[in-house]
MIMAR-144341 format. One record per residue (C-alpha): x negated, y, z. Coordinates in steps of 0.001 Angstrom, whole numbers, padded with zeros to 6 digits, always signed. Layout:
<pts>
XYZ...
</pts>
This chain:
<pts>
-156283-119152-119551-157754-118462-115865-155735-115778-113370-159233-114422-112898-159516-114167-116757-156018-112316-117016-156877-110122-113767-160260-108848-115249-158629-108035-118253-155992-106198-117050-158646-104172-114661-160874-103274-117694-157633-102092-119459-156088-100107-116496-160179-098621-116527-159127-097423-120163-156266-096179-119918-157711-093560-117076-160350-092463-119128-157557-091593-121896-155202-090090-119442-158160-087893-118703-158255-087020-122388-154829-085631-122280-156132-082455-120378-157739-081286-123617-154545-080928-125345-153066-079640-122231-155763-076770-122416-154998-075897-125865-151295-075668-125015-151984-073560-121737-154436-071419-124324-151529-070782-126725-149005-070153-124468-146957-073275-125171-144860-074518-122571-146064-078025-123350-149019-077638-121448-146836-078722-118459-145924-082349-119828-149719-083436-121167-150780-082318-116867-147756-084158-115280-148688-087197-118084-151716-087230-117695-151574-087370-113852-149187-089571-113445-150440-092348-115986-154027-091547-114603-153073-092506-111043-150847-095635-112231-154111-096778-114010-156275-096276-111143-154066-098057-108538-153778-101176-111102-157846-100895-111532-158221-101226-107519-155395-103968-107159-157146-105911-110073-160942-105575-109152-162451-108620-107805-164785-111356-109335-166239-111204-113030-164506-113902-115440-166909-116280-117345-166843-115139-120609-165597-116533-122880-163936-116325-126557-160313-116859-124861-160834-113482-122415-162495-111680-125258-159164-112161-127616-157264-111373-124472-159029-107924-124085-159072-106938-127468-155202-107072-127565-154932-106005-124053-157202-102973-124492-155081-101854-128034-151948-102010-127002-152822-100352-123496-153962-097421-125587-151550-097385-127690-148901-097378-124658-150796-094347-122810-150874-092363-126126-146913-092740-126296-146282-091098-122728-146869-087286-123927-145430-087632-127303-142010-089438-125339-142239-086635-122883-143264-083667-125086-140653-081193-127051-140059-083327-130083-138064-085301-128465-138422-088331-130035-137225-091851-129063-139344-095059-127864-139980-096072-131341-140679-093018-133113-143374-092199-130076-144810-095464-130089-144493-095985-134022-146575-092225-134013-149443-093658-131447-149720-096668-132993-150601-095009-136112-153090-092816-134551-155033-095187-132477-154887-097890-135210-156414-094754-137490-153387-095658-140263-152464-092365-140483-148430-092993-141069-145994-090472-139814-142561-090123-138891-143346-086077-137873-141951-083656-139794-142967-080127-139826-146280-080268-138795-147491-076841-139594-145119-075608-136733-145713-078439-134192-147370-077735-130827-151007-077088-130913-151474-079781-127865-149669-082213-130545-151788-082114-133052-154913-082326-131066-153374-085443-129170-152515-087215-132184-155999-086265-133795-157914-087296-130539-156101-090549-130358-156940-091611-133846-161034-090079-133216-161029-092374-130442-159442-095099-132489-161790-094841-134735-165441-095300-132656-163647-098257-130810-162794-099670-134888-166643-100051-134983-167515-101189-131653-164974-103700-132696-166533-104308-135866-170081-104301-134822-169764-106269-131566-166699-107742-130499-164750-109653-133571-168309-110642-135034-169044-112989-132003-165577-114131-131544-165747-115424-135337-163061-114278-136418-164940-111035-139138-167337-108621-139577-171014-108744-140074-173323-108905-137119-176592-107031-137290-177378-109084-133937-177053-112065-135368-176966-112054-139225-179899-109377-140089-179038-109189-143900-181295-105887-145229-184724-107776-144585-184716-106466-140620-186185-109045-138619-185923-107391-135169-182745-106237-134149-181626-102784-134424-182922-101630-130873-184139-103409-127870-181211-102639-125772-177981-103112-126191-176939-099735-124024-179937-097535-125878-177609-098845-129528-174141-097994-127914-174874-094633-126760-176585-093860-129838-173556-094924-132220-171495-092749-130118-174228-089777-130224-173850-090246-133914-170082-090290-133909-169878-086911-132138-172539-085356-134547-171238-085833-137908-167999-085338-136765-169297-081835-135379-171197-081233-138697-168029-081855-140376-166079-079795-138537-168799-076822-139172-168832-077545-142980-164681-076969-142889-164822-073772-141188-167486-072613-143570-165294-073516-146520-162097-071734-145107-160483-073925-142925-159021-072206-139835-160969-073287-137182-158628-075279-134870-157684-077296-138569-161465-077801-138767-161446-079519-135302-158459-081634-136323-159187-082842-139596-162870-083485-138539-161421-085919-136380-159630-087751-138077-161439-087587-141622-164334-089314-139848-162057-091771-137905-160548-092053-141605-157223-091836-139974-155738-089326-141833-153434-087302-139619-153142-083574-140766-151716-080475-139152-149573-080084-142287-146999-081580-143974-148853-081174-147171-151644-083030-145888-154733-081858-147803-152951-080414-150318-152492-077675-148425-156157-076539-149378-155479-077723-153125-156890-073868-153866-160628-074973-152157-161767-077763-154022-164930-076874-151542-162875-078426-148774-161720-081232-150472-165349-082306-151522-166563-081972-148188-163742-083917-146735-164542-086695-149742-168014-086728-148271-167150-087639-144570-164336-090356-145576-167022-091943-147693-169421-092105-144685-166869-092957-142171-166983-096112-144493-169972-096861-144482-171407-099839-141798-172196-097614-138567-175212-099580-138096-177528-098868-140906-176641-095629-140425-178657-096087-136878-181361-097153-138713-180772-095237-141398-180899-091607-139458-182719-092394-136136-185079-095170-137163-185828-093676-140956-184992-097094-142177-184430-096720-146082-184362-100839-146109-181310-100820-144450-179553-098687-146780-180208-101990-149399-177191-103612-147419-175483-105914-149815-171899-104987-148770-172877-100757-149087-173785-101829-152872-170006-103680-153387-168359-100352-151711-169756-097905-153828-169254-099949-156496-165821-100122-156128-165210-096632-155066-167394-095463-158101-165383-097070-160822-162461-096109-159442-163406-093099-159334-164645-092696-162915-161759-094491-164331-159334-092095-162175-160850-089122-163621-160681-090597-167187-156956-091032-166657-156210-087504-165622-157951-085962-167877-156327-087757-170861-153224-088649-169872-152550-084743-167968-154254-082808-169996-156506-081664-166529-159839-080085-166577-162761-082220-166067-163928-080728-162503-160100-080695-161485-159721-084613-162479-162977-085187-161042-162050-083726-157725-158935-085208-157077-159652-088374-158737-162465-088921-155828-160410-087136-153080-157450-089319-153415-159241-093032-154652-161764-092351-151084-159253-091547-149373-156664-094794-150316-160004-097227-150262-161214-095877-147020-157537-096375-145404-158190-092736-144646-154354-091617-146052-154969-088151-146792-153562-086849-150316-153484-083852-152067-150676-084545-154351-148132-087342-154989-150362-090171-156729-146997-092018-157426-146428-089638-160596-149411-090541-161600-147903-092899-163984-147451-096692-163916-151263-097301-164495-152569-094692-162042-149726-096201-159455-151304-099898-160083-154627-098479-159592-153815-096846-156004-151812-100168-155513-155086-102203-156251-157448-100119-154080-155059-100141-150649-156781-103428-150437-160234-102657-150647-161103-100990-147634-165066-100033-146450-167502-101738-144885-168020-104079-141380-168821-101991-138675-167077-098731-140303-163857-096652-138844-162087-097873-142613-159496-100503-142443-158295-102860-145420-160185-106236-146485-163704-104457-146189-166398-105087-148961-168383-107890-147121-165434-110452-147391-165180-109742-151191-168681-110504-151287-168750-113818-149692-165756-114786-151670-167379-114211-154703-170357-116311-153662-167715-118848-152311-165668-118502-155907-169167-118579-157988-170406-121561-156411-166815-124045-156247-166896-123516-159715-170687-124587-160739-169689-127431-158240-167221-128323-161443-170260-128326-163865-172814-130042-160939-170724-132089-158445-173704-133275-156569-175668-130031-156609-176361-127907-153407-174850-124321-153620-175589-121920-151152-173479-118789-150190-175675-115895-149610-175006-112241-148215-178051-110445-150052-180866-113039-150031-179885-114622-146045-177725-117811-146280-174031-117072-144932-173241-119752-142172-170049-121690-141999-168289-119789-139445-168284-116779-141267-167383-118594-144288-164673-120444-142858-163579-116807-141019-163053-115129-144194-161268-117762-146236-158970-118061-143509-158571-114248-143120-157483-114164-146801-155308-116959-146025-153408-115530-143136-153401-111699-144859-151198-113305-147665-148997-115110-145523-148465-111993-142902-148723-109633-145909-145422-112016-147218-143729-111709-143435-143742-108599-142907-142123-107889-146425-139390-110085-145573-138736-108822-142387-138720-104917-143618-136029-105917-146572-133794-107571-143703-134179-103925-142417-132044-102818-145752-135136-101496-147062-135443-101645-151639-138477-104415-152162-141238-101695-153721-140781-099571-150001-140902-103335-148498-143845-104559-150570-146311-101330-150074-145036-100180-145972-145994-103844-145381-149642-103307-147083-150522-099701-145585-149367-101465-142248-151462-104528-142798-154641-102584-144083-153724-099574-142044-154239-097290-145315-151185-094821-143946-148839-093446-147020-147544-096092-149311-145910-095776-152584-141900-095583-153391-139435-092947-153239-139232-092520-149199-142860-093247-147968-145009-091453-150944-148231-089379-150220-145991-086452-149881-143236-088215-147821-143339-089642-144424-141811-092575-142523-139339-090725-140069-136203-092086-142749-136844-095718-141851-135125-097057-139592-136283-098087-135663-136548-102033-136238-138482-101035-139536-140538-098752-137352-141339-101329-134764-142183-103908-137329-144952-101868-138474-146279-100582-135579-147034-104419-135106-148453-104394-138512-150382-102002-137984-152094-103678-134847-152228-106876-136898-154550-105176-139286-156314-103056-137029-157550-106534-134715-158073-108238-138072-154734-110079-137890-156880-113693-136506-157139-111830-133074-153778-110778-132654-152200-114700-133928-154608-116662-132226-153083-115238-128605-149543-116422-129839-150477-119979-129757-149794-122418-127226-153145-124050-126975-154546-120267-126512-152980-120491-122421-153936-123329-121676-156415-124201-119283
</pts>
């Protein structure tokens, strides 16, 4: 790895982390609006971390790097944890005074858009809190699509590519200009997360909630102002359809919705991997529904609703809940198990193992076995009716591969925490697939992660990066060959 590589890195990230420390002056607002004294810590924060970013970004400007996949690993990582760092500084700082883990564990969470929480007593928490932790994890989630739809794609490591695998029968690609398709995926962003925020206040929601959960319901990050998370509004099922709605779009590939909305492409909407998420999300659905309504005895439009609040929101990685799914019974528990893998599509803000790679192992799984039946016949993998190429092919088996073997890590490094193996098993998979609550008697739903201890805490804050970058970006900078020149 070049100095010049490192230095440009470093100046992009310092670049970052101003344009977030300028961000904290929103929450600082609402706090000065209020009347809450920690107004004062988001200014002096925001200041101070704003001016330590700008003197690293002159020291380090000088010469571009050649790019290359090496610096584009490095930034990835370096950009992350730089946010995640820079959210930290108010919540260390602020009233809650929390330790380095809890703060860190907390931003983590947010700008990885897991949703996990170690806050208790939300409903009474600062204003200037909640709007910093639901800011960080909107942010998190546009730069979860620009990593989906342009970053890991070219460094082969995941996601689909619209710029270089067209797969919905789009021969040119999605606009002429790289800038014009940025700035109108963030023009997008902003909109339905302002529609959303409308349609809340219409159905009750105070408005400052509305501004919140709009955030972070698109982001599907899952961070609530209150500790009953969306159960609080278990008495508007209008609010909890709406919010269905929006986490089902936020996983949903970013962009075909480009095309979809600004281009009045209908083809794109034909998108092989949209079919195998609303598939899944369907069925679960249905079959969720079934099971409430004959195993509780609940109405059909009260099984219905909470059956498609709760499955959307585990198999977007969204981590809202309107009730404890745990009691749902050992077959309702195995079926919120099963969908924390899932996950939405390339190119969405939803985390997990995202519908395209279940696709193309399919085709991979389909075809080694009529290799059995034909050895010496020619199978191709296809994503719709376009031939997959080998990279991507070889990107998600080895995906799969390293999810299992992290996956079985980080569950033996929570146990040596003193942590039972069903908390172990299930904080280790709403890490990996940043999905937010887990299952078990401490980190339900309903519960939150402030019992666990600060080495558990720290282990999944890395977790949660690991899953967030795809866990082949994060590894791949750990090996020796990766500094090398």
């Amino acid at each position: 790895m070049q100095y010049t590589a490192v230095r440009a890195a470093i100046h992009i990230a310092s670049i970052f982390a101003l344009y977030l420390s300028v961000a904290m002056l929103f929450p600082a607002a609402v706090d000065l609006y209020y009347g809450n004294s920690d107004w004062e810590v988001f200014t002096i924060t925001a200041f101070f971390s704003g001016g330590l970013a700008a003197g690293i970004a002159l020291a380090t400007q000088g010469s571009r790097p050649v790019l290359s996949s090496r610096f584009g690993f490095l930034l990835v990582n370096l950009l992350w944890f730089t946010a995640c760092v820079v959210g930290t500084a108010p919540l260390l700082a602020s009233s809650l005074d929390l330790d380095v883990p809890d703060a860190f564990f907390e931003a983590v969470s947010a700008v990885t858009s897991t949703g996990s929480t170690v806050l208790v007593g939300l409903d009474a928490l600062p204003p200037g809190i909640l709007l910093w932790r639901s800011l960080l994890q909107w942010v998190g989630g546009l730069g979860v699509i620009a990593l989906g739809l342009f970053i890991l794609p070219f460094l082969n490591v995941g996601g689909v590519s619209y710029f270089k695998i067209e797969s919905t029968h789009i021969e040119d690609q999605p606009f002429d200009r790289f800038s014009t398709f940025v700035r109108t995926l963030m023009s997008i962003y902003v909109m339905l997360t302002f529609i959303c925020a409308i349609a809340y206040a219409f159905a009750g929601m105070r408005l400052f909630d509305a501004v919140n959960h709009a955030m972070t319901t698109l982001a599907t990050g899952g961070f609530s102002t209150h500790d009953l998370s969306m159960g609080f509004y278990n008495d508007q099922p209008a609010i909890l359809w709406i919010a269905t709605i929006f986490m089902f779009i936020g996983g949903l590939p970013f962009s075909m919705l480009i095309l979809f909305f600004v281009k009045g492409r209908f083809d794109a909407l034909r998108d092989p991997q949209i079919k195998v998420y609303a598939g899944y999300v369907l069925v679960f659905v249905l079959l969720g529904a079934a099971y409430l309504r004959l195993a509780d005895g609940r109405s059909p439009g009260d099984a219905l609703t909470h059956s498609a609040f709760n499955f959307v929101s585990i198999i977007t990685t969204t981590g809202f809940a309107t009730e404890d799914y745990g009691l749902w019974g050992s077959l309702g528990v195995a079926g919120a198990f099963l969908a924390m893998f899932l996950g939405g599509c390339s190119g969405s803000t939803a985390g997990g193992i995202k519908a395209y790679r279940f696709l193309i192992l399919y085709e991979l799984l389909r075809n080694g076995l009529r290799k059995l039946v034909y050895p010496n016949s020619i199978q191709i993998v296809r994503y719709g009716d376009r031939p997959v190429e080998d990279e991507l092919q070889r990107a998600v088996v080895l995906y799969f591969a390293a999810f299992l073997v992290v996956w079985a890590m980080i569950i033996l490094l929570l146990a040596g925490t003193g942590l039972d193996l069903i908390t172990s098993v299930t904080s280790a998979l709403t890490a990996i697939t940043n999905v937010g609550p887990g299952l078990g008697t401490f980190i339900g739903p309903v519960d939150n992660f402030s019992t666990l201890t600060d080495p558990a805490k720290l282990i999944m804050a890395f977790a949660m990066l690991l899953g967030r970058l795809e866990i082949l970006a994060v590894l791949v900078i750990f090996t020796p060959i990766f500094w090398k020149r």
